[in-house]
C-alpha positions as CSV (number, residue, x, y, z in Angstrom):
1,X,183.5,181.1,236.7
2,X,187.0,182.4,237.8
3,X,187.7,184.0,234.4
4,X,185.6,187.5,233.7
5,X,184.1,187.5,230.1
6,X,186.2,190.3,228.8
7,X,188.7,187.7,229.6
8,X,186.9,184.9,227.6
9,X,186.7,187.3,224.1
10,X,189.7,186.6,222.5
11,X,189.2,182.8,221.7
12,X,185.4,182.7,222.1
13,X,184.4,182.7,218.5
14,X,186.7,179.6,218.0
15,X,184.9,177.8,220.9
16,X,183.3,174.7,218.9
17,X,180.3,174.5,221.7
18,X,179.6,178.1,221.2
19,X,179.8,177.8,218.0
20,X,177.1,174.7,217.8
21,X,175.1,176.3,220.2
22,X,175.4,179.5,218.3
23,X,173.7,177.7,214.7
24,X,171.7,175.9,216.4
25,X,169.6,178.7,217.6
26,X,169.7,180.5,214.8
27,X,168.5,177.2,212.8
28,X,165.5,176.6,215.2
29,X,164.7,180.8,215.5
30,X,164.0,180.4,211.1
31,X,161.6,177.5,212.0
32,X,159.2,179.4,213.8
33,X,159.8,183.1,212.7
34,X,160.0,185.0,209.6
35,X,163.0,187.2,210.5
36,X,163.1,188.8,206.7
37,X,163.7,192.8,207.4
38,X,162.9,192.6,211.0
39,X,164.8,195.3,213.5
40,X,166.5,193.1,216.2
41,X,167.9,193.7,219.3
42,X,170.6,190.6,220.3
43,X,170.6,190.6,223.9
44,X,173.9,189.1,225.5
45,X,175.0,189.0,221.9
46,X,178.9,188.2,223.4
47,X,181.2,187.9,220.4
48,X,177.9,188.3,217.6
49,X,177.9,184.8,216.8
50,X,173.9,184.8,216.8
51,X,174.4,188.9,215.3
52,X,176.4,187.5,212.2
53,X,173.9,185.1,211.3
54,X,170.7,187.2,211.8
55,X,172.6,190.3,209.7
56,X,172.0,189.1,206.3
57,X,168.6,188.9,207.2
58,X,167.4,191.5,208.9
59,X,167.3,195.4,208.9
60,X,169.1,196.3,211.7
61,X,170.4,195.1,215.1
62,X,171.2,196.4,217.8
63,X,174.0,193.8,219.8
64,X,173.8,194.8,223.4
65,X,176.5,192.8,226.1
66,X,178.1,194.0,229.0
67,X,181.7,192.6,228.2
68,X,183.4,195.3,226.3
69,X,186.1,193.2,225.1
70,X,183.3,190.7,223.8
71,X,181.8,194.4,221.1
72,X,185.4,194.7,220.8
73,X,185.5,191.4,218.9
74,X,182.1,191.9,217.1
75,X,182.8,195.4,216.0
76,X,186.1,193.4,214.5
77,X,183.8,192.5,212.2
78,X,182.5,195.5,210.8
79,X,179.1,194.4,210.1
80,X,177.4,197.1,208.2
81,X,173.5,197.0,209.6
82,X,175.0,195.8,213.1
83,X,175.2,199.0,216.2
84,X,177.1,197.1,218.7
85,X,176.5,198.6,222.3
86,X,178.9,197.7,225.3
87,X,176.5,198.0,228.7
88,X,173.3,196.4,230.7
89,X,169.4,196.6,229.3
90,X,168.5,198.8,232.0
91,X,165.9,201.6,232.6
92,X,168.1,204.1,231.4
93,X,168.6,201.7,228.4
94,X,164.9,201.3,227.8
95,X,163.9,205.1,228.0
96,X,166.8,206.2,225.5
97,X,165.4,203.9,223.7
98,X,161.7,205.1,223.9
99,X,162.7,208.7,223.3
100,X,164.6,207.5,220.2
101,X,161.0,206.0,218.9
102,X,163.0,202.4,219.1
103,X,161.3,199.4,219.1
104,X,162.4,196.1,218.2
105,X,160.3,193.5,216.4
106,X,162.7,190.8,217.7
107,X,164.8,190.3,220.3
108,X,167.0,187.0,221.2
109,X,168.9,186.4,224.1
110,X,170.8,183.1,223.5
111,X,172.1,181.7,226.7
112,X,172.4,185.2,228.1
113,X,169.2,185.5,230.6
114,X,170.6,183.1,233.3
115,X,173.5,185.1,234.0
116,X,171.5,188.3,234.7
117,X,170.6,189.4,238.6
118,X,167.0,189.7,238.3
119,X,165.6,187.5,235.4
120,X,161.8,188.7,236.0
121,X,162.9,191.9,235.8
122,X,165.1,192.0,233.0
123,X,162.2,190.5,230.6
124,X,159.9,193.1,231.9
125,X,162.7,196.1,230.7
126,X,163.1,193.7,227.0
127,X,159.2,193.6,226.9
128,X,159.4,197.6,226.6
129,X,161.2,197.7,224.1
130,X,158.8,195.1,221.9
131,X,157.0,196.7,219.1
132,X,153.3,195.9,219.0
133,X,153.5,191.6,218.1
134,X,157.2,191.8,218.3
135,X,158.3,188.3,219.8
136,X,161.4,187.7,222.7
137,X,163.2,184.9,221.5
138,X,165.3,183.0,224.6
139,X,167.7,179.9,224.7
140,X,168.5,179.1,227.9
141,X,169.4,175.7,229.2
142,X,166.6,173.3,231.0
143,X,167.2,173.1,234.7
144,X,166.8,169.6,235.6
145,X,165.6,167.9,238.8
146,X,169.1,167.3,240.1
147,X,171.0,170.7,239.0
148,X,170.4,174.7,239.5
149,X,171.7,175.7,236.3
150,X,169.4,176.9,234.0
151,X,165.3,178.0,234.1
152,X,162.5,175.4,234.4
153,X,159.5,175.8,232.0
154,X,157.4,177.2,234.8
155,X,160.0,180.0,236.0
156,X,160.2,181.3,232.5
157,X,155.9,181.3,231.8
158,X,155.9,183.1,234.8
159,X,157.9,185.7,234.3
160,X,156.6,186.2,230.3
161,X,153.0,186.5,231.7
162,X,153.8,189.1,234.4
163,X,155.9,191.0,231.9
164,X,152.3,190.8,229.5
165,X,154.0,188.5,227.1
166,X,151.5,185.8,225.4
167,X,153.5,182.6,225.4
168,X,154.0,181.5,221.6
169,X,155.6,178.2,222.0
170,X,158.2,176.8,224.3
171,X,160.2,173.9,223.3
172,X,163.6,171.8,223.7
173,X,164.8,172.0,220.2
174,X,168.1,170.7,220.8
175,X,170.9,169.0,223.6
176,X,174.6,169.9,223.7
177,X,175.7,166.9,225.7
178,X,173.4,165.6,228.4
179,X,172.1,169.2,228.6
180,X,168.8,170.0,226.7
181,X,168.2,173.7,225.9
182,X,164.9,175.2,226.4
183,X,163.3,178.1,224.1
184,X,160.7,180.0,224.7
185,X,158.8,182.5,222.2
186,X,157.0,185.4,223.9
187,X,154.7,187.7,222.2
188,X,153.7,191.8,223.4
189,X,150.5,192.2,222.1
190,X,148.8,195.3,220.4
């Protein structure tokens, strides 16, 4: 991608595809979880397209991305249960977190985790910050056969069982285009 996200901000909330992509997650996340009052950290939130739709919801969230311009554009919208938070889920991240008693009892990452440089890692350092039976919630697309984008079904089990996530369910719950998105429901245990 020649453009940087910061660069990307500005018009990404009028993007139709991350818009669609955007509601659809959201509409298959209140098939399989009861969101009502949960506190949610949005990982990769970007512009808070998933964030706006999870806020009447929920208690809190906390919208993480490392594209300042893209909390620019979601603090635009001055969402009153919402802390936006430019910067990375790192372990600095996670122990501020931990000495601040903060846990989340859901976190999504929607299309966000294949553009991070050590996937395993990062949902070890996201399954720190799970309260007891608090779920991670990713939308990512499929990798298929002939292309490297994306995470196969085995890549992502993997890396939830080594982080001590249960798998909950993994599915394909809808395509944009030829592409079909994968989503995979982790729980930490108590």
């Amino acid at each position: 991608m020649s453009e940087s996200w910061d660069d990307l901000a500005a018009g990404w909330d009028e993007n139709e595809a991350v818009m669609v992509y955007s509601e659809k997650a959201f509409s298959s996340l209140g098939e399989l979880i009861n969101i009502k009052d949960a506190v949610v950290l949005d990982f990769g939130c970007g512009t808070g397209l998933l964030t706006e739709k999870l806020s009447p919801e929920v208690a809190s969230i906390t919208a993480i991305d490392p594209a300042s311009k893209m909390i620019d554009v979601l603090e635009g919208k001055a969402l009153s249960n919402v802390i936006p938070i430019a910067g990375v889920v790192d372990e600095a991240f996670v122990r501020e977190c931990r000495q601040a008693k903060q846990r989340f009892d859901v976190i999504v990452a929607s299309s966000a985790l294949a553009f991070v440089p050590d996937y395993p890692e990062t949902i070890a350092l996201l399954t720190m910050l799970l309260a007891d039976n608090g779920v991670l919630v990713q939308w990512d697309w499929e990798r298929s056969s002939d292309s490297s984008v994306g995470f196969s079904a085995i890549e992502i089990e993997d890396a939830y069982e080594n982080a001590g996530l249960k798998m909950v369910s993994m599915s394909n719950p809808f395509s944009m285009g030829d592409m079909r998105v994968i989503m995979a429901v982790g729980q930490r245990e108590a």
